[in-house]
C-alpha positions in Angstrom: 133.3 108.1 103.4 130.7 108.3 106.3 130.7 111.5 106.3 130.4 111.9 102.4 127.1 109.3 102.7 125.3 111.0 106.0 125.9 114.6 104.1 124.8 113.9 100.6 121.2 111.7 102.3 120.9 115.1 105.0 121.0 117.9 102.2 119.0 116.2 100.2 116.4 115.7 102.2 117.0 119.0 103.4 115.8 119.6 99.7 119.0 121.7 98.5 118.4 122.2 95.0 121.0 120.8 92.5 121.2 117.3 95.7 117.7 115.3 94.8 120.0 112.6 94.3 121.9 112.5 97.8 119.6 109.1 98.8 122.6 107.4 97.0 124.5 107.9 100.3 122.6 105.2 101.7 124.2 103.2 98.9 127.5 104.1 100.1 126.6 103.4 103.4 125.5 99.4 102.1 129.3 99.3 100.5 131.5 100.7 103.3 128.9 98.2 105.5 129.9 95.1 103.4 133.4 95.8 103.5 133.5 96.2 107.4 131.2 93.6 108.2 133.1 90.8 106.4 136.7 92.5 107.3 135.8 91.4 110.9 134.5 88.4 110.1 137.2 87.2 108.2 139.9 88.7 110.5 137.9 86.6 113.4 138.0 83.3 111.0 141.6 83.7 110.1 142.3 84.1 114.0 140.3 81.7 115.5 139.0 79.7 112.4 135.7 79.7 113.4 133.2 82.6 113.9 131.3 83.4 117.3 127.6 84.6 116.1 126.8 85.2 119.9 129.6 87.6 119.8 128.6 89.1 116.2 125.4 90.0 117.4 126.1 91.1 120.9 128.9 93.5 119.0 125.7 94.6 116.3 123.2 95.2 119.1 125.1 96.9 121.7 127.0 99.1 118.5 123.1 99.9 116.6 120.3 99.6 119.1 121.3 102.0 122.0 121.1 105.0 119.4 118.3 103.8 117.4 116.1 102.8 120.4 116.2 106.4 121.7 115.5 107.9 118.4 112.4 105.0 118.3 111.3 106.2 121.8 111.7 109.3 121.2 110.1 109.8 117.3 107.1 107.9 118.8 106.6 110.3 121.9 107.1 113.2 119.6 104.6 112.1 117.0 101.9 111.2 119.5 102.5 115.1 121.0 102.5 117.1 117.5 102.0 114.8 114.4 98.4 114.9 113.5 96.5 112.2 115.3 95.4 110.3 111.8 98.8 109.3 111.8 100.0 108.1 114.9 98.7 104.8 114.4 100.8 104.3 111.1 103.5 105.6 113.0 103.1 103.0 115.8 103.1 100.0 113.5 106.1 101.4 111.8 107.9 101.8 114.8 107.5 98.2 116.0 108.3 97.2 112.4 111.5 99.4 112.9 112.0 97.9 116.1 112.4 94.4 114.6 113.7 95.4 111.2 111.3 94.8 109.2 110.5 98.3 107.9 111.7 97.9 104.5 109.1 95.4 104.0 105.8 97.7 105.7 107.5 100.5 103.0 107.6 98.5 100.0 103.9 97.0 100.2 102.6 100.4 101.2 104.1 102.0 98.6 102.3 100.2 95.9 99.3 101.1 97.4 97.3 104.0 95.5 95.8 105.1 98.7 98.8 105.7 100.1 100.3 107.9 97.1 99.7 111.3 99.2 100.5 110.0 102.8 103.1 112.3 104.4 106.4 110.3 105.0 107.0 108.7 107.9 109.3 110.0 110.8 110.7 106.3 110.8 110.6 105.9 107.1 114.4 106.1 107.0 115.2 103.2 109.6 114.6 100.7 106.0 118.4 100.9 105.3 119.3 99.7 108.8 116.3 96.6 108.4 118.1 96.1 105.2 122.1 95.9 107.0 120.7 94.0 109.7 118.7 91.5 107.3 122.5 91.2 105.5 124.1 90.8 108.8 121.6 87.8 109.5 122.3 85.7 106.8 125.9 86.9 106.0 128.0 85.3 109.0 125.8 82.6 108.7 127.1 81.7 105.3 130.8 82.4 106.2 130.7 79.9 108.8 129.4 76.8 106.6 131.7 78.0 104.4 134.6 77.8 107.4 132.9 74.4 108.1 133.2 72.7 104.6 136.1 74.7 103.1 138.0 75.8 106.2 140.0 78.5 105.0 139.6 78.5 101.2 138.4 81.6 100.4 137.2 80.9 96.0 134.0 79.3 97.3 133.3 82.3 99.5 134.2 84.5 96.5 132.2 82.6 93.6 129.1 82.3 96.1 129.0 85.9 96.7 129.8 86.6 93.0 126.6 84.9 92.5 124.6 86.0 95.3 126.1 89.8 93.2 125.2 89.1 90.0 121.6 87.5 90.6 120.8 90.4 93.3 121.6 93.1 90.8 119.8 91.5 87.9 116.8 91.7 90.3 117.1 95.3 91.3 116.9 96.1 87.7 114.0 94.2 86.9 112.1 95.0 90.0 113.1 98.7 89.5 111.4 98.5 86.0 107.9 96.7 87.3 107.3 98.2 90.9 109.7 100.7 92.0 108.7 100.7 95.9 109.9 96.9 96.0 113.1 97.4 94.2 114.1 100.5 96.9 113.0 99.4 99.8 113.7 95.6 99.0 116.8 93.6 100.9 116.7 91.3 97.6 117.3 94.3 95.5 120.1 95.7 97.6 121.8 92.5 98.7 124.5 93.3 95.8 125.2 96.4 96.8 126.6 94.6 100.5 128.1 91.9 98.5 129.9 94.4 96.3 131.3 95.6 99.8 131.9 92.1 100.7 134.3 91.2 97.5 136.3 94.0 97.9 137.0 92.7 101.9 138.1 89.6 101.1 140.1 90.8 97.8 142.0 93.6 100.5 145.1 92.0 100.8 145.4 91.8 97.0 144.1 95.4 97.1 147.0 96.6 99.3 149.7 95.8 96.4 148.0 97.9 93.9 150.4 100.8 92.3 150.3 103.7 94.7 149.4 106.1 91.7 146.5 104.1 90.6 144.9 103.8 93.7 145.3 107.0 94.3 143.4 107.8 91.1 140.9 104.7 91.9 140.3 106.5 95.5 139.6 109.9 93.2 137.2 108.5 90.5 135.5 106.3 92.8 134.9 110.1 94.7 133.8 111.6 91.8 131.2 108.8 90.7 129.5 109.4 94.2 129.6 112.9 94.2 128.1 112.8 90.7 125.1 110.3 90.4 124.2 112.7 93.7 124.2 115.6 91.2 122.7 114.0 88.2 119.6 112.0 89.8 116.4 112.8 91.5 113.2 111.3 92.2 112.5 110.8 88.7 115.6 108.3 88.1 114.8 105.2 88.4 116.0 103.8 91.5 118.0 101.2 92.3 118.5 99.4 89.2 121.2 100.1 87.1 121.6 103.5 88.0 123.1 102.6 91.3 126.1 101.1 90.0 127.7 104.6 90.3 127.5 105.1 93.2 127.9 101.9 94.8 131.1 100.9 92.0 132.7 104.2 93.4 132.0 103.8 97.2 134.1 100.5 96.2 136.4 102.2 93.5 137.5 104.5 96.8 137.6 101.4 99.3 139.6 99.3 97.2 142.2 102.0 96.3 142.2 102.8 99.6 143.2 100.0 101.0 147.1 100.3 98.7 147.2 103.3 101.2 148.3 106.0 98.4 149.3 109.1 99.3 147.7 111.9 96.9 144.6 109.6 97.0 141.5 111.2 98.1 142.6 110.2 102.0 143.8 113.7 101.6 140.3 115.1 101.8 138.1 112.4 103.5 141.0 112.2 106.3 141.0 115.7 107.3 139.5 117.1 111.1 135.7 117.6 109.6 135.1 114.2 107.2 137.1 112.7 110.9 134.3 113.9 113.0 131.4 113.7 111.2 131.9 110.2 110.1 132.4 109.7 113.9 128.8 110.6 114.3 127.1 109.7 111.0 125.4 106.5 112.4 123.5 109.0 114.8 123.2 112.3 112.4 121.5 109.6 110.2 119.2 108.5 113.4 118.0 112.2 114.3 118.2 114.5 111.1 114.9 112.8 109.1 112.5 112.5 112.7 113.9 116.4 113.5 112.7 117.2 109.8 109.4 115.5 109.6 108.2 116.5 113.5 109.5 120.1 114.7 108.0 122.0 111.7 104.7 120.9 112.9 105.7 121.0 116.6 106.2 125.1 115.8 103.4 125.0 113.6 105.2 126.6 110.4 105.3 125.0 107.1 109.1 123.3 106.0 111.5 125.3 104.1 115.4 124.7 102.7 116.5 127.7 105.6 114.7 125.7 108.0 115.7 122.3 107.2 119.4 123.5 107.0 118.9 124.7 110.7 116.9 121.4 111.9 119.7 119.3 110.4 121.9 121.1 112.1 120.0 120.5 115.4 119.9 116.9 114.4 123.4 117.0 114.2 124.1 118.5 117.9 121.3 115.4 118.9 124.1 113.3 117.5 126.8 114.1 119.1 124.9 114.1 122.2 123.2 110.9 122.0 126.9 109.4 120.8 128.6 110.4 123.5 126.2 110.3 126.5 124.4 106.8 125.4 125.6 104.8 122.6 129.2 105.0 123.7 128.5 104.7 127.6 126.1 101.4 126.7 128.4 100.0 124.4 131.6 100.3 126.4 130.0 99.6 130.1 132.0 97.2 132.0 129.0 95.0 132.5 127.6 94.5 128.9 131.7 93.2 127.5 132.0 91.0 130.2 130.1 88.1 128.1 128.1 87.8 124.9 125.1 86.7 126.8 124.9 90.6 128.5 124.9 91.9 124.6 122.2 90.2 123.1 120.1 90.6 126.7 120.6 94.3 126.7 119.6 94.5 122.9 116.6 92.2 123.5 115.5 94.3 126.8 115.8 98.0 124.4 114.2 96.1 121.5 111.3 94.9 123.5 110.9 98.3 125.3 110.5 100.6 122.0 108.0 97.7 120.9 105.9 98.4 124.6 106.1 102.0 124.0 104.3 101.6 120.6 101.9 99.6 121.3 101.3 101.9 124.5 100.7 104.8 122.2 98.8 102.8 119.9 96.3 101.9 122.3 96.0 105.5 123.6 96.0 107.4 120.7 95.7 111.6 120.7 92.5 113.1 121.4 90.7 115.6 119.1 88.9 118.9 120.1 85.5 118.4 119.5 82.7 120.6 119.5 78.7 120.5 119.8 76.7 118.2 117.8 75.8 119.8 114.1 72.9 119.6 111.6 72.7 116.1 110.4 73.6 116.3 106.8 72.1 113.4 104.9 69.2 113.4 107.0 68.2 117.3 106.4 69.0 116.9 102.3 67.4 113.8 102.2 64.1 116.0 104.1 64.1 118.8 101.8 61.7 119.2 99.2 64.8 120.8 97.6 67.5 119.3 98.6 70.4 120.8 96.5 69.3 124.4 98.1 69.5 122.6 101.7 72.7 121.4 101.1 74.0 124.9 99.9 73.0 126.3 103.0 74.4 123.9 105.4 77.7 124.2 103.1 77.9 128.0 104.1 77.1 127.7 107.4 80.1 125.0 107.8 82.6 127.8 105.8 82.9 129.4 109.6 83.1 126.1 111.5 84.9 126.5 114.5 85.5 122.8 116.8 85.1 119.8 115.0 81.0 118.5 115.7 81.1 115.9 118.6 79.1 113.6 115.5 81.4 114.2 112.5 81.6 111.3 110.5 83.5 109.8 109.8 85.7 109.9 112.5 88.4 112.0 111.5 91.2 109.6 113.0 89.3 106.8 111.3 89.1 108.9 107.6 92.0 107.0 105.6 89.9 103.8 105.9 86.5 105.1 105.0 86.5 103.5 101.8 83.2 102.6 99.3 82.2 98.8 100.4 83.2 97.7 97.1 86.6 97.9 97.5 86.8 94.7 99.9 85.4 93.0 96.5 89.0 94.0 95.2 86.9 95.5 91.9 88.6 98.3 92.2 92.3 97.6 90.6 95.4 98.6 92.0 98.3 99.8 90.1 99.6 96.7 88.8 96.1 95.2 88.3 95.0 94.7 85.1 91.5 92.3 85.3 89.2 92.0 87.9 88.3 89.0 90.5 84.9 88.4 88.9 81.8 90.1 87.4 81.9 93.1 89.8 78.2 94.0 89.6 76.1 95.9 91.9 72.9 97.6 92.4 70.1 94.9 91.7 72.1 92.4 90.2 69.1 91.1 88.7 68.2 94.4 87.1 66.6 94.2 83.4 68.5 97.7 82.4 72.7 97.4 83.3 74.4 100.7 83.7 78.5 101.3 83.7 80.3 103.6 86.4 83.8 103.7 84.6 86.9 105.6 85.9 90.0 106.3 88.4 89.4 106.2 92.0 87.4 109.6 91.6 85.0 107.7 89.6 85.4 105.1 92.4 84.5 107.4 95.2 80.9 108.3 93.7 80.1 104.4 94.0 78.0 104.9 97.2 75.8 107.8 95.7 75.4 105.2 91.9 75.1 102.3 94.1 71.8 103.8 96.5 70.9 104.9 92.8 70.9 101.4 91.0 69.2 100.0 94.2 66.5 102.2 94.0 65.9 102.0 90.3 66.5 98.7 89.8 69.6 98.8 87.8 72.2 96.5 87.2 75.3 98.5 87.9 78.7 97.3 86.4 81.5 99.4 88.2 84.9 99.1 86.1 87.8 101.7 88.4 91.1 101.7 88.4 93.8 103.6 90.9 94.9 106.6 88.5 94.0 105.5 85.4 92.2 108.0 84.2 88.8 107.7 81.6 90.7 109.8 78.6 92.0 107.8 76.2 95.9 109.6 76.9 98.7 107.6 77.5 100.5 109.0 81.5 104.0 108.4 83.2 103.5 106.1 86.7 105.0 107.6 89.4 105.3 104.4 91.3 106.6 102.5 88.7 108.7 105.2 87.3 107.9 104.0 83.9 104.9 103.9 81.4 101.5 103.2 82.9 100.8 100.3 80.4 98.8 98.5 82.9 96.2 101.5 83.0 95.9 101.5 78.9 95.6 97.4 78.4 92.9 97.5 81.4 90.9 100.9 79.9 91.1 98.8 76.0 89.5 96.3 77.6 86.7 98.0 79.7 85.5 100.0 77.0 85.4 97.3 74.2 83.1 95.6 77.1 80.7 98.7 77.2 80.8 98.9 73.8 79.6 95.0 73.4 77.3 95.5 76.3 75.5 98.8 75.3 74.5 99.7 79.0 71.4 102.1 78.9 73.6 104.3 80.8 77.6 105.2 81.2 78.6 107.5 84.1 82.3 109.3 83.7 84.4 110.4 86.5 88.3 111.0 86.9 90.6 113.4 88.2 91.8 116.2 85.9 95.6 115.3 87.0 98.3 114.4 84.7 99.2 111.6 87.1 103.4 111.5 86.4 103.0 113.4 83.1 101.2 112.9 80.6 103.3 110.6 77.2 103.3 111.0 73.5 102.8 108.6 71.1 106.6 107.6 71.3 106.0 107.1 74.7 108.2 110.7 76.0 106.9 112.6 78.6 105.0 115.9 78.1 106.3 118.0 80.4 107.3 121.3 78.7 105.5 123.1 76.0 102.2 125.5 76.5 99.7 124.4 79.1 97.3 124.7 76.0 98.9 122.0 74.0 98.3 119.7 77.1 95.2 120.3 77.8 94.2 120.1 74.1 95.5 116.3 74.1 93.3 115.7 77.4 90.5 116.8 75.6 90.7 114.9 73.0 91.0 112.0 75.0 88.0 112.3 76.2 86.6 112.7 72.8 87.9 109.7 71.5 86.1 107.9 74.9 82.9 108.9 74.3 83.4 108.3 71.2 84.7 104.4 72.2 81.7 104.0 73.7 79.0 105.4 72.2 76.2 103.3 71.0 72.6 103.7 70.2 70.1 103.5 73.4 73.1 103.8 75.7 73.3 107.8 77.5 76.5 109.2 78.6 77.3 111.1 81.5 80.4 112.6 82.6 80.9 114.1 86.1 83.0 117.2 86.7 86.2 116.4 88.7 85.6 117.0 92.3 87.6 119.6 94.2 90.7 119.0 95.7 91.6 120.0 99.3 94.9 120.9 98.7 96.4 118.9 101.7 95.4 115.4 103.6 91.9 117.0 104.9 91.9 114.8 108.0 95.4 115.2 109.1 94.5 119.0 108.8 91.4 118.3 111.3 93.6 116.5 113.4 96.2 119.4 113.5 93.5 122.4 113.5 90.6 120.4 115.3 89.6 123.9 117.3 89.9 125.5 114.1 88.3 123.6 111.4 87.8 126.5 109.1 91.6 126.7 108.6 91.3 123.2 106.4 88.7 124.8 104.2 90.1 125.1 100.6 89.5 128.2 98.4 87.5 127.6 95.3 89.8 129.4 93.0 92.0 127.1 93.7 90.4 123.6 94.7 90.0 122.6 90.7 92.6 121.0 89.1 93.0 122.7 85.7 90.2 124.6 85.5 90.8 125.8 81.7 91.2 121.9 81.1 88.4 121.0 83.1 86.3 123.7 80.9 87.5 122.5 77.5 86.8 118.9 78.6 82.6 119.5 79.6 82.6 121.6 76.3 83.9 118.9 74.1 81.3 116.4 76.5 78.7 118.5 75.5 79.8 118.9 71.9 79.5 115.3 71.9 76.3 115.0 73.6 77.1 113.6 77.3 75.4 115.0 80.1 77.9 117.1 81.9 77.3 117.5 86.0 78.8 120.3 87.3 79.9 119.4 91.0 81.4 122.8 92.4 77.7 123.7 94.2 77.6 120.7 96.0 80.9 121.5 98.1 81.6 125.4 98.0 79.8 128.0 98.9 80.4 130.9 97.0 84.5 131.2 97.7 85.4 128.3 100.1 85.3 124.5 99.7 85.0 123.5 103.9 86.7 120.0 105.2 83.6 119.5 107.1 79.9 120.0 105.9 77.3 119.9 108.5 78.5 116.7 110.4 80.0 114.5 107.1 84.2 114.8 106.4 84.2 115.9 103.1 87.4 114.3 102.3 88.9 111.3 103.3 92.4 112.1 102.3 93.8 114.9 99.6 91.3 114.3 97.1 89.1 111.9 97.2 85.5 112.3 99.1 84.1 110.4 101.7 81.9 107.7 101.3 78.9 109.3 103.8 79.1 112.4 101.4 79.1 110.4 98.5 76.1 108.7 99.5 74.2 112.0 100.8 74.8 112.9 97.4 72.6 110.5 95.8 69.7 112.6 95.5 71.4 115.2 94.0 72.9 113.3 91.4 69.9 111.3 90.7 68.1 113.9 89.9 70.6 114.8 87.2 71.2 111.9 85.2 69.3 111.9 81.9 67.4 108.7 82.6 
């Protein structure tokens, strides 16, 4: 079964096509952990009639942390040597989250976090399902052994408690899984059940064992064929865990429990042969090594990840395995000195947990250094100069198409980039996913300001807030700013990704903000989203769009823009929509980071830096049909064929799409001298 749960999770993210849905090994892995977890304890209770936790979690730490220390050690050195240097800070604080299992928790906050919607995954992302085990194996034996205490050997407590713990867990997951996805994966309180399933069927094995020999053998098949299955029929689209994990986790059990009747025929017959045997053997450390071989040697060779490739690194991964099995977990685990008391065990876990920690925060205090060249132009400074500022800035744009080295005086600092955010955002104005209303009046420029104005969009509306802001300051303006993390200004309903579900909370928070323009009736409303479908754009029965002509699509986006021009329209009040800013087509500072000799290499071509650029056109023609002011942004970052990552000494982009806030506010002159008022 091991060996069935490591391959499914390896080829899948190996990214074999047909496998999206091999993460349910990990579910299997929860079951067969369950079922092993509580068969010792239980055989130790019965023995004994007590339980030794000392002993439990010598046994855990000297069994786990040998492998997963190296892997730790190693992931961190390897990512400080060839990941992009933007990310080896992340990488440190996951590894010390790793370290003390508390991964699945750093995964399931960041993961509801717009800004990190694009961040590559990380090398330790896949240690969650072991913070997860080890969370259960905290709280498990505890349980048993006030159970032991008040019950003694009476095991229908035990089984109506867990029962409980089953049912309530699962009702969770599906909940959860319906309001914020991240949570519901990554969350132990989500996958408790899926242990506790394992559990039941541990402490129901002697029962188990009298079952007919024909229908376990056909429980032992069907329970195969469920796992094998919802690893066919899902992807990333399923909503995950919830309900749909039943399969999988009712056959990992279907195949425990009729295994345990020991039938012949059953599917024994397969999973016992020579190659299930020996990968299982090593599936703990296959599991360790395959997704830190993925995520790090294609950028240690400097290639980009393909299915040929992956198939080869996992295969590597594999030969790291058995190595690692047999020439450090096995020597640890068995050495003469760690089983002589249960003392040694936790002391020798403690000394490799608190040595991956130092190595972290090592690295995270020495982070990798950047190639960095001479001194450039001074961006804002030479546009602001100019007595024409926009022909300035085009020059400096094509002089930075050929940069070589990164400017010793970029800014900001490319390692610093993902946090170079608009000052508003510590206001918490700007909404999050699940964020419908905002703190308080959010209102910037002169507050006091006789004439209010409205900046009203996604995030790419948020990321011109710098430029409006100098703007409103300057003028005198009262400037409302109403943004929200993907929730785009067309009135068209879109799929959330994160939530795997409908983005209601965008459409309830956009009703409201423009029946507040509309009430107001600013002098002025300034536009901005990204041209993106988000997770699809929905019809009005709430189905994805996700087939049909391109055309049709972009016919509907139009017309949401229409219908919010339309929604706020009002006499005295001008409209302006800006032109979705390019897109650099990767995480612009992790490509500095990688290419910091060579910063031309991040540059994006035009041609292709617009999303949807016959969209894009039919949108500014209905703008201008209804008569907005439509502000074409394409001169102020390409010249001619290439968009370049770095413009004079400003990052253009902080991440893969949205601008920094330094070229933001250089761009204030510029704008201002577009807007109609």
């Amino acid at each position: 079964m091991r060996a069935v749960a490591v391959t499914l999770v390896v080829l899948s993210h190996a990214g074999i096509a047909g496998l999206a849905g091999g993460y349910v090994g990990v579910d299997v892995f929860f079951v067969i952990s369950g079922f092993l977890i509580t068969t010792l304890l239980l055989k130790e209770l019965t023995r004994t009639g007590r339980i030794s936790l000392a002993t439990f979690y010598a046994r855990r730490a000297t069994r786990l942390l040998p492998a997963s220390t190296l892997v730790l050690l190693v992931t961190v050195v390897g990512s400080w040597l060839w990941l992009p240097a933007t990310r080896f800070s992340s990488i440190a604080s996951d590894a010390i989250y790793a370290t003390f299992y508390g991964i699945n928790w750093r995964l399931a906050h960041e993961g509801v976090q717009y800004m990190n919607a694009d961040a590559a995954p990380s090398p330790l992302q896949h240690f969650w399902s072991l913070a997860v085990e080890e969370q259960f194996y905290l709280v498990w034996p505890l349980l048993l052994l006030v159970f032991a205490l008040v019950w003694g050997k009476r095991r229908a407590a035990v089984v109506v408690t867990l029962c409980l713990i089953v049912v309530a867990s699962l009702i969770t997951s599906v909940q959860v899984t319906e309001s914020s996805a991240p949570w519901a994966y990554f969350g132990a309180h989500t996958r408790a059940w899926e242990l506790g399933i394992g559990a039941l069927v541990a402490i129901g094995a002697s029962r188990l064992a009298a079952l007919p020999r024909a229908l376990a053998a056909g429980l032992t098949w069907a329970g195969l064929a469920a796992v094998v299955t919802s690893a066919l029929m899902y992807d990333e689209a399923t909503p995950f865990p919830g309900s749909a994990a039943a399969l999988p986790v009712l056959g990992a059990a279907a195949i425990i429990a009729g295994g345990c009747a020991a039938p012949r025929g059953g599917a024994v017959a397969l999973l016992g042969t020579w190659p299930f045997q020996q990968i299982g053997k090593y599936s703990y450390s296959w599991y360790l090594w395959h997704w830190p071989v993925l995520m790090i040697v294609p950028s240690m060779l400097d290639v980009e990840p393909n299915v040929p490739l992956n198939l080869g690194l996992s295969a590597g991964a594999l030969v790291l395995a058995i190595g690692s099995y047999h020439l450090v977990e096995n020597p640890v685990r068995n050495h003469a000195w760690v089983k002589k008391g249960a003392r040694r065990g936790i002391a020798v876990g403690l000394a490799l947990s608190m040595t991956a920690a130092l190595v972290a925060q090592v690295g995270a205090m020495n982070p990798p250094q950047l190639a960095r060249g001479d001194a450039a132009v001074n961006t804002a400074k030479a546009v602001a100069a100019a007595a024409d500022p926009e022909a300035e800035l085009r020059r400096i744009i094509a002089e930075s198409a050929r940069l070589g080295e990164l400017p010793a005086n970029v800014t900001p600092k490319v390692q610093r980039a993902h946090y170079d955010l608009p000052a508003y955002y510590k206001s918490k104005c700007h909404l999050d996913y699940a964020d419908v209303t905002a703190p308080g009046e959010c209102v910037f420029g002169d507050p006091a300001g006789k004439q209010t104005v409205y900046l009203f969009g996604d995030s790419h509306a948020a990321h011109w807030y710098p430029a409006m802001d100098a703007i409103a300051k300057k003028r005198g303006w009262k400037l409302m700013v109403r943004t929200k993390s993907a929730c785009q200004a067309p009135l068209v309903r879109t799929y959330a990704q994160v939530f795997k579900r409908p983005y209601d909370e965008c459409s309830q928070w956009r009703d409201t903000v423009l029946a507040e323009i509309r009430q107001t009736r600013p002098k002025l409303v300034v536009i901005a989203s990204n041209g993106n479908n988000n997770g699809g754009l929905l019809d009005a029965a709430g189905n994805r769009i996700d087939e049909g002509a391109a055309e049709e699509r972009d016919a509907l986006w139009a017309a949401g823009w229409t219908a919010t021009f339309k929604a706020v329209r009002a006499k005295g009040t001008a409209l302006v929509m800006i032109e979705d800013t390019p897109w650099p087509g990767k995480d612009a500072p992790e490509c500095l980071a990688a290419h910091s000799n060579r910063a031309s290499k991040c540059a994006r071509p035009a041609a292709e830096a617009f999303a949807f650029p016959p969209r894009q056109a039919l949108v500014s023609q209905a703008a201008r049909g209804n008569g907005v002011t439509v502000i074409e942004t394409r001169p102020w970052f390409c010249d001619g064929d290439v968009c370049p990552a770095v413009v004079g000494n400003i990052l253009t982009w902080r991440d893969s799409s949205h601008i920094t806030t330094r070229y933001a506010a250089m761009l204030a002159p510029l704008l201002e001298a577009r807007l109609p008022i």
